[in-house]
C-alpha positions as CSV (number, residue, x, y, z in Angstrom):
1,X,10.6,12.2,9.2
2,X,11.2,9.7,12.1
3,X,10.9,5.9,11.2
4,X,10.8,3.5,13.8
5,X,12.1,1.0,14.3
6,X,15.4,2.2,12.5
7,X,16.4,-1.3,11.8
8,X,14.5,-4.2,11.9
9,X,15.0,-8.2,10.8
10,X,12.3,-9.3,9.2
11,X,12.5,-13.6,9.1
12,X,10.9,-15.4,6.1
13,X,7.2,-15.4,5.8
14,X,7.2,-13.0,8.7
15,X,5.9,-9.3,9.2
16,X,7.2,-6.2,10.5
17,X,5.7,-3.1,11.1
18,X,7.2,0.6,11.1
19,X,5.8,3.8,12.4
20,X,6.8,7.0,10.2
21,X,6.0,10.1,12.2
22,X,6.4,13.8,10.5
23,X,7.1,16.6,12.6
24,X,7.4,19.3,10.0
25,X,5.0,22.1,9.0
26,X,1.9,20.9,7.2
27,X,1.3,24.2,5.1
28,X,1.7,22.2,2.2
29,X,1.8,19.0,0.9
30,X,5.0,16.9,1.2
31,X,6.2,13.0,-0.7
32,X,8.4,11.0,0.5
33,X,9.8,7.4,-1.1
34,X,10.1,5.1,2.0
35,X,13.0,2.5,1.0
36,X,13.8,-0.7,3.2
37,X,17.0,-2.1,1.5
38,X,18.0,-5.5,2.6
39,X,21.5,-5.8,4.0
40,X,23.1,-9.3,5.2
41,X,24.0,-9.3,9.0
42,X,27.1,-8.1,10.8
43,X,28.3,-7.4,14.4
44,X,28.1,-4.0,13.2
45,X,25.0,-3.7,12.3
46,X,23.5,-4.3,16.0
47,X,21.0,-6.9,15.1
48,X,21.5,-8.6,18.6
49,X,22.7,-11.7,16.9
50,X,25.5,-13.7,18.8
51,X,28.7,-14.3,17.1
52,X,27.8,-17.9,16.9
53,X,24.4,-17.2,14.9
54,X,26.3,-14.9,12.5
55,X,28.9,-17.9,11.8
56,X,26.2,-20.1,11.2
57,X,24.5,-17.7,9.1
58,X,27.4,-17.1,6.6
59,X,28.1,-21.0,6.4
60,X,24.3,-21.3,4.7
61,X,25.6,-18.7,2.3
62,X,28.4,-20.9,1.5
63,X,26.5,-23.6,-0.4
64,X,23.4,-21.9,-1.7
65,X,21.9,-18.8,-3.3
66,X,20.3,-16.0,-1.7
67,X,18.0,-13.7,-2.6
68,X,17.5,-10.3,-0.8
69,X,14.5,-8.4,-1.3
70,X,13.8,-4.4,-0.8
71,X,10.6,-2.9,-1.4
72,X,9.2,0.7,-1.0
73,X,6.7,2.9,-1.1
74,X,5.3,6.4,-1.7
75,X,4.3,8.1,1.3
76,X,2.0,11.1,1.1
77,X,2.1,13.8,4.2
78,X,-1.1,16.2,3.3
79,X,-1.6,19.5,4.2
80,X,-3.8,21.0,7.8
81,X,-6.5,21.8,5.3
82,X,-6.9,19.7,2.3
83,X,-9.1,20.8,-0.4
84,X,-10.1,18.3,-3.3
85,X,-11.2,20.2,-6.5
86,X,-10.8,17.6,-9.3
87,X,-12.2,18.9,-12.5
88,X,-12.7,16.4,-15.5
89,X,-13.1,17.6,-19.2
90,X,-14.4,15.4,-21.8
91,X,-13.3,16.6,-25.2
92,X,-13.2,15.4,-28.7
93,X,-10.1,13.1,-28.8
94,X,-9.4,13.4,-25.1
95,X,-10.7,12.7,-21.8
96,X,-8.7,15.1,-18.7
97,X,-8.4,14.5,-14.7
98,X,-7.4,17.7,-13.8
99,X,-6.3,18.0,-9.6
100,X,-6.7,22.1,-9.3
101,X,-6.9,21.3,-5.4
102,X,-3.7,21.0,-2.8
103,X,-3.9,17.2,-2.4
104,X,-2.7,14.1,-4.2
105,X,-5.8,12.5,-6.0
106,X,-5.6,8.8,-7.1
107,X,-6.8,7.0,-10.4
108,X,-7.4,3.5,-8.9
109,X,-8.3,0.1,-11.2
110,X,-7.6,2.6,-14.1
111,X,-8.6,0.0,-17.7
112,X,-9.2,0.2,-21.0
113,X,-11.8,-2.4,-22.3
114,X,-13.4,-3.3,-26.2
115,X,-16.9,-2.1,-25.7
116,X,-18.5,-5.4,-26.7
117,X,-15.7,-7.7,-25.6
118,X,-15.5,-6.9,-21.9
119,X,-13.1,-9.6,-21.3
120,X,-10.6,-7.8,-23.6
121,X,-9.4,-5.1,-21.1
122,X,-5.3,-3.9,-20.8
123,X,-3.6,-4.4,-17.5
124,X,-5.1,-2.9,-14.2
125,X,-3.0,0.4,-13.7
126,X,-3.0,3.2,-10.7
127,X,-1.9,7.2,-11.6
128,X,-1.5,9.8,-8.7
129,X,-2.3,13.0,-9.5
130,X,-0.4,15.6,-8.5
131,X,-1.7,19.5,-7.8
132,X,-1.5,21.3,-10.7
133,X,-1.3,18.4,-12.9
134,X,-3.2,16.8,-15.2
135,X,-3.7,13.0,-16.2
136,X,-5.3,13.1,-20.1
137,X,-6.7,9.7,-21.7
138,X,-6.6,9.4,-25.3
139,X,-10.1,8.2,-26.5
140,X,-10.0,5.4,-28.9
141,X,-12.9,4.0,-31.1
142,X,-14.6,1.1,-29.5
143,X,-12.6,1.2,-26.4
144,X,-14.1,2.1,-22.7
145,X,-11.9,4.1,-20.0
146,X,-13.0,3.3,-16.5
147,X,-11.1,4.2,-13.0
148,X,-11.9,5.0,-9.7
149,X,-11.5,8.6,-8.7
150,X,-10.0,9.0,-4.6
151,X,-9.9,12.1,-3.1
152,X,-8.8,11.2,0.2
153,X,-11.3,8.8,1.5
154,X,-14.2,9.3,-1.1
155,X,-14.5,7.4,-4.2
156,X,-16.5,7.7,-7.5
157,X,-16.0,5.5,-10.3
158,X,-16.0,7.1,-13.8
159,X,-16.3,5.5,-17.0
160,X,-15.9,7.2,-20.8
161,X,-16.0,6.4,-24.2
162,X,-15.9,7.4,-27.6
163,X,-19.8,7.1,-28.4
């Protein structure tokens, strides 16, 4: 995995973007966590800052807080040929995604709502689903399951409920 750039200095309220390029084998499917961790400049670091702007920078620190912020994400390299085979099984006392392809699926806007009070709904939640694993939903009475089901660039929303 090649990221570029390999450093960067991203200024408040600004933007910066990275390119991530994989040049391994894509006979299967690969995951990678992308971490930026925030670091506080040096001379060292080679963030073309003059001596003078690093001095200045360090007598801010002096007389206030700061706050660094890292963030991350999941990045999901997929295989030359992707094949989505998502079975779902709607039991008794259980509802089941099951991903019995070679791809990451997602379960996007995944909620749980009262059936008559649709405000009433739990938070807003997103599951990956990984091959060969299952997501299962435990039914409850007067509840209704809802998510959107992604399989690479198609969607289908599914709903489900106990009656």
């Amino acid at each position: 995995m090649l990221a570029s750039p390999a450093r960067m200095i991203i200024p408040a309220n600004g933007m910066q973007s990275t390119r991530l390029l994989f040049m391994g084998s894509r006979a299967q499917e690969r995951y990678y966590r992308v971490r930026f961790i925030p670091v506080l400049p040096s001379s060292a670091d080679s963030f073309d800052q003059s001596a003078d702007d690093q001095q200045a920078y360090k007598n801010t620190l002096a007389a206030q807080v700061t706050l660094l912020t890292g963030f991350g994400t999941l990045l999901f390299v997929r295989p030359d040929k992707v094949v989505f085979d998502t079975r779902l099984k709607d039991e008794k006392d259980t509802y089941s995604v099951h991903n019995a392809g070679n791809s990451v699926i997602a379960l996007d806007f995944v909620k749980t709502c009262h059936v008559e009070i649709t405000t009433q709904c739990s938070t807003i939640a997103q599951h990956y689903v990984l091959p060969g694993r299952t997501y299962t939903f435990t039914k409850e009475p007067d509840k209704v399951h809802s998510f959107v089901l992604q399989e690479g660039r198609a969607e289908r929303t599914i709903s489900f409920s106990t009656t």
